[in-house]
N, C-alpha and C positions, 0 to 999 in steps of 0.2 A: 704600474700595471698597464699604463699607453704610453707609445713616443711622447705623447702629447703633454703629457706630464711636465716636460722638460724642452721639447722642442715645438712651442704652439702654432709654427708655421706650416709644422708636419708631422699630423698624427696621423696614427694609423686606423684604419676603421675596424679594428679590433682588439682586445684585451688579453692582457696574460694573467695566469694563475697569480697568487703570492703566495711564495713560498719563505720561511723562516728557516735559523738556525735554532735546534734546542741541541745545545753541546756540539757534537761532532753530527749530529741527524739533522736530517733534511725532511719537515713536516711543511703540509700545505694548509696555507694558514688564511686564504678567500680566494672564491672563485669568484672570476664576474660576472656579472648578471645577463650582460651582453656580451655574445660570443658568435655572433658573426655580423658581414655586413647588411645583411635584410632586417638582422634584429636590431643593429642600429639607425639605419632608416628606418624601421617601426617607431625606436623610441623617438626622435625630434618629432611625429605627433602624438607621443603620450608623456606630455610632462611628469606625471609620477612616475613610469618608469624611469625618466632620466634624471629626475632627482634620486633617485631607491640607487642608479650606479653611482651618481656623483659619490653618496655617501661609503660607497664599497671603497671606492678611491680614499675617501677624506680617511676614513679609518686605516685603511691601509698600504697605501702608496705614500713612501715619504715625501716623494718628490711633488704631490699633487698641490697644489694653490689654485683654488676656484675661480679666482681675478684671471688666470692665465686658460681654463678649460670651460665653462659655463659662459651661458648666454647672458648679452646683458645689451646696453643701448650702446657698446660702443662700437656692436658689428655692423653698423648703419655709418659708422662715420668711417673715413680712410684715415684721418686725423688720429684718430683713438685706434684703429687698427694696426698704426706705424708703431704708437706709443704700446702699446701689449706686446709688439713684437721687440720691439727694443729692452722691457723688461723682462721680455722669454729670454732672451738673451742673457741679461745679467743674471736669473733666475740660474740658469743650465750652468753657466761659468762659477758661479757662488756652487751650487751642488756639488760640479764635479771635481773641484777643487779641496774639496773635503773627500772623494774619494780615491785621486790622483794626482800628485805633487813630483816635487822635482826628485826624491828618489823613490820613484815608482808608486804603487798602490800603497794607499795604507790599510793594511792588513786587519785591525782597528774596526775600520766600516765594514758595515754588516753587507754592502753588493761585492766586494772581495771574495768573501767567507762566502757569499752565496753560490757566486761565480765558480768558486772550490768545490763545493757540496756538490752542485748540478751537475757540472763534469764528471767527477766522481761516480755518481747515480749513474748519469748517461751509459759511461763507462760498464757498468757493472749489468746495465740490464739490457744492454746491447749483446754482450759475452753470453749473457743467461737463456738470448733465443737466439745462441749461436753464430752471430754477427761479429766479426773482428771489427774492431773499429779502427778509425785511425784521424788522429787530431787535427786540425791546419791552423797554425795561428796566424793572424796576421797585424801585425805593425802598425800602427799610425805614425805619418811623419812626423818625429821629432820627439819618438817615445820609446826612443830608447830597445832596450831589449825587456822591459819588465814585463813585458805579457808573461812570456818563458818564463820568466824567473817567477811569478805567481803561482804557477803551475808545475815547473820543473817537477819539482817532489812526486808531484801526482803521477806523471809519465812515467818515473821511474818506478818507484813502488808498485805500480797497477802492469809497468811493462808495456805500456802503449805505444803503439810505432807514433810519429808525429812527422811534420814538417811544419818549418817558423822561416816565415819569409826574409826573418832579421838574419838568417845563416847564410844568405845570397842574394838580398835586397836589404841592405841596412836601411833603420829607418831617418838615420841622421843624412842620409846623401840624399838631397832636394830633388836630385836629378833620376831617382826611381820612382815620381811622383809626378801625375800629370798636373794643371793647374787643379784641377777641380776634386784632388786628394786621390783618386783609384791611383793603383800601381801603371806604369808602361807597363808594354804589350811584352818586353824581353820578360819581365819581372813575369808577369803569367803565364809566359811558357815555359819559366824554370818549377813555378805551382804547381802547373800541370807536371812537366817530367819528373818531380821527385816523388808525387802522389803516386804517378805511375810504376817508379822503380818499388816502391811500398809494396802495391797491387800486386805485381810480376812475382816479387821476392816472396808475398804471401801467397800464392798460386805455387811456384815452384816448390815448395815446402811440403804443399799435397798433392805433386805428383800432378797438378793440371797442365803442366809445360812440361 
């Protein structure tokens, strides 16, 4: 429900819904308490509210562990603040390694499925206020194509235009990656050009070109 869950060097100053799988339906299953950043400046001075979120989390973020998101005395030391972040680390690498392996997602973990559902939704209630949608995946270096292939199914059956950056920036060539993980600048103006031939070809259809 926060970055911070998983990355405690970088949370975000706000919370996302949880939402669950019951079968193939996507039900929302806790809101959080705090939901923007004035509310959460409020709470670091009202301890009970920030305990009342913590526990939104503990029940329902899997990824949440307290040692890594609450206060304690080792935000005082740099000592203890190297050490939390070195166990955020192997925290995040343990997690995501149960949700992403050498052949791609496993299907298995309930953020896959979720990832599926949401799309899905997005999808369907974007069409329903008349909104064409249209996908953009992108790659992380050294992962292969299984975005796409998590979702392939969906694009097709739903009929969604898409662009996946793995179809003219593969993600195994080091050399479409700057050091600091973003794509080069070639790689984002092929993003941009094929979003745009999408745009054009869905305009030309109704007659606006």
């Amino acid at each position: 429900m926060n970055r911070g869950s998983l990355f405690s060097d970088a949370p975000f100053p706000y919370f996302f819904p949880r939402y669950r799988m019951e079968g193939d339906r996507l039900v929302l299953g806790a809101n959080s308490i705090i939901n923007s950043a004035d509310e959460l400046r409020a709470a670091f001075n009202d301890p009970l509210l920030w305990e009342r979120q913590l526990a939104v989390l503990s029940a329902n973020d899997s990824a949440y562990w307290r040692f890594l998101f609450a206060r304690d005395f080792l935000d005082n030391s740099a000592l203890g603040r190297l050490l939390r972040r070195a166990m955020s680390k192997r925290h995040s690498a343990d997690y995501s390694s149960k949700v992403f392996g050498a052949e791609g997602f496993n299907r298995e973990n309930e953020a896959p499925k979720l990832f599926r559902g949401l799309l899905r939704q997005m999808v369907r209630e974007l069409r329903a206020e008349n909104v064409k949608p249209i996908v953009v995946l992108f790659s992380l270096q050294g992962q292969g194509n299984y975005l796409y292939d998590l979702v392939a199914d969906i694009l097709r059956n739903e009929g969604v235009p898409y662009v996946n950056s793995f179809d003219f920036c593969r993600s195994d060539d080091r050399g479409n990656y700057q050091p600091d993980m973003h794509f080069v600048y070639d790689c984002n103006m092929q993003f941009a050009q094929h979003t745009l031939q999408i745009v054009d070809a869905a305009e030309r259809s109704e007659g606006k070109n």
